[in-house]
C-alpha angles and dihedrals in degrees: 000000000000092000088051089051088049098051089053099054091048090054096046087051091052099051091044086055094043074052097050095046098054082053103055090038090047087059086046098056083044090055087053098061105121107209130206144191133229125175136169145167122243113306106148142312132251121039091256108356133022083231099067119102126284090008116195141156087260098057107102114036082042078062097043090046091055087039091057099041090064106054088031108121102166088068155355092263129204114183116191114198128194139172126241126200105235095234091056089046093099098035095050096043085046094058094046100042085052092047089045102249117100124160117276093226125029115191108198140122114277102244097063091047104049096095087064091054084054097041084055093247103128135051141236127248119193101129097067082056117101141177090262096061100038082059109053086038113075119237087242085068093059106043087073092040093059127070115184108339104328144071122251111171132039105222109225097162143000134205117206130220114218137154119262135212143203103228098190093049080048094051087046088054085048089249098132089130095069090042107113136202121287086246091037126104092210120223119206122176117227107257081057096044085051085051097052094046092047084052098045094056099048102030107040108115099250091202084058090040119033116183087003126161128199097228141001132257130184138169106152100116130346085277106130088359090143086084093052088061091044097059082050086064104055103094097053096278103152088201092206137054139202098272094048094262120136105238093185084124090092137105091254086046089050090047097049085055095034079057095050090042090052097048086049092050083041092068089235098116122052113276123249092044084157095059093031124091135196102264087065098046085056101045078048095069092031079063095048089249099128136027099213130049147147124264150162133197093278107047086041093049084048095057098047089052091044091060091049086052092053085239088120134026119264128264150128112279114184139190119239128156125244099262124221140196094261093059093232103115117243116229135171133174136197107237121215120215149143123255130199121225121216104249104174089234111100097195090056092044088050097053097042081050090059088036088058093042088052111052091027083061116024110118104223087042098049093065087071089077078085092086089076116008116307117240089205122097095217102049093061079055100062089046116040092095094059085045123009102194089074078070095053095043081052082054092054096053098103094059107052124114125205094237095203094049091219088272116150121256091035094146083057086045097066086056092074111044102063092051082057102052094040086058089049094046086043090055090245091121138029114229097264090040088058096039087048098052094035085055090047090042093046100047093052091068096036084056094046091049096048092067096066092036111121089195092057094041104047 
């Protein structure tokens, strides 16, 4: 009877250690959750589609990070993602870069993101790039995404910017020639471009068409300036040299403004483009008030969805590059991509490196770079047929150009090109007096920036 006892006992101790054990070992395992951050500001909402249930900014990367966690085996992963509003981003980033505790992942357009390459802030990531990315990911994609000699950002999507048309307002002028296929970027060289706006101007049915122009302007703010640089471009200046420098100063930079400022003068833009922004420009051809303006795939997407929603009045938008002297159409996106902030722990910078790799590269994740335009070359693809013009941005690829040039300083940079042009539309400065001190201007900050550039002083 006592050895019974005693065997029960045993076994009862047994089991409450075995108890015991499973516990401890269950708040161990809880201590080794390594926990990341992701943030991002809105890029659009649903996993796969802005139509699925409970649609928000987070849904996706909330899907990828349980995704992840699960086929994880490094680790037991936690990823935390947050929203940020676009117009906190820097602030945010700012406070907590100064406190020491920055996100892990930042998911942003590149353009926005380049000064923290510079401060030093980011970190390259070259190793969780392989050969199959870099080829289903045109080289185009990866010029704005390097800066020196490494890789900062993993492109996951792009949004062009284009021109856009109004084809009915075309057809009234009797332009029907330059009018292009619903699923066409059109390219018209720039005799042909003057011609359409000199028709437009003269022939456009003003009872159709009442306080119509034939083309938008703007230089309030640095909003939409991209287009600005663009049209800069448009008599061969390269903008940037090798060493960073603007190099707009020259006879092809003058030409390019002394163009802007005649069809101003010309009465083929809207007046006011120094008072006017790019908002209003926008709401203008939205309101059938001008047959040529600037887009991207977002703003264009926006507007066809706005007319299917009765929000704005019907009619037929089209896609056509900013043309240049040259003929060769000038083109520029806006590419989409994580960074990685250095956060000093290199058990949290491996695993958001293997979260990047994963949801830049899954398969199944990386279709959800429909919802702007896809980088890979596969994924257009699989869709082209559900929307061709993923086909014709993929044509443009060759000619687009990476508009910051990946200097240093770029978000200061934006501050001095619209005073500028709104000296050259107001008759305060000639075209070389305004590249000049734009260049002067320019190169100032460039040259201030690059002092405390890591990659200039490496």
């Amino acid at each position: 009877m006592m050895m019974a006892l005693f065997s029960l006992v045993l076994v009862v101790s047994v089991l409450a250690a075995c108890g015991d054990s499973d516990k401890d070992s269950g708040t161990k395992k809880d201590k080794d959750t390594v926990e990341i951050s992701l943030w991002l500001t809105p890029q659009w909402k649903g996993v796969f589609d802005s139509d699925e249930d409970k649609a928000d900014f987070d849904s996706f990367f909330k899907y990828a990070a349980e995704k992840f966690e699960k086929e994880y085996d490094k680790h037991k992963v936690k990823v935390n993602v947050e929203v940020i509003a676009g117009d906190q981003r820097d602030e945010m980033l700012n406070v907590n870069l100064n406190g020491g505790t920055p996100p892990d992942i930042f998911f942003e357009s590149v353009f926005a993101m380049g000064d923290y390459v510079h401060r030093g802030a980011l970190l390259p990531m070259d190793d969780i790039i392989d050969d199959e990315a870099k080829s289903d990911i045109e080289d185009t994609f990866w010029e704005p995404v390097t800066f020196g000699d490494n890789v900062y950002f993993y492109p996951f999507s792009h949004m062009p910017g284009t021109l856009v048309y109004n084809a009915d307002m075309f057809k009234a002028a009797g332009l029907d020639k330059f009018v292009g296929d619903e699923s066409e970027i059109k390219t018209w060289t720039l005799d042909e471009f003057e011609t359409i706006l000199e028709t437009l101007k003269s022939d456009t049915p003003k009872d159709k068409y009442s306080n119509a122009y034939p083309m938008g302007l703007f230089a309030v703010n640095n909003q939409g300036d991209t287009w600005n640089l663009a049209y800069l471009r448009m008599f061969g200046n390269k903008f940037f040299n090798d060493e960073g420098n603007i190099v707009l100063g020259d006879e092809s930079g003058a030409k390019a403004t002394a163009w802007l400022k005649k069809i101003y003068d010309e009465g083929l833009t809207n007046p006011g483009a120094e008072s006017v922004s790019s908002n209003d420009v926008n709401a203008m051809f939205q309101n059938q008030q001008l047959g040529v303006s600037f887009t991207n795939s977002v703003l264009f997407n926006n507007i066809k969805a706005d007319m299917e929603n009765g929000n704005v009045n019907e009619f037929d938008a089209r896609l056509a590059n900013i043309p240049s002297e040259s003929g060769d159409p000038l083109s520029f996106t806006y590419v989409t991509g994580a960074a990685l902030f250095d956060t000093g722990d290199d058990t949290r910078i491996e695993v958001s490196k293997d979260f990047v790799k994963f949801f830049s590269s899954d398969p199944e994740l990386v279709t959800a770079s429909k919802n702007g335009v896809p980088v890979r070359k596969s994924v257009v693809d699989q869709f082209k047929d559900e929307n061709p013009l993923f086909a014709a941005y993929e044509e443009n690829a060759p000619y687009m150009f990476s508009f910051t040039g990946n200097v240093p300083g770029y978000n200061e940079l934006r501050q001095v090109l619209y005073p500028e042009l709104q000296a050259l539309y107001t008759n305060e400065k000639t075209p070389e007096e305004a590249v000049n001190s734009y260049q002067e201007k320019g190169n100032d900050v460039i040259e201030k920036s690059k002092a405390d550039s890591v990659i200039f002083n490496k």
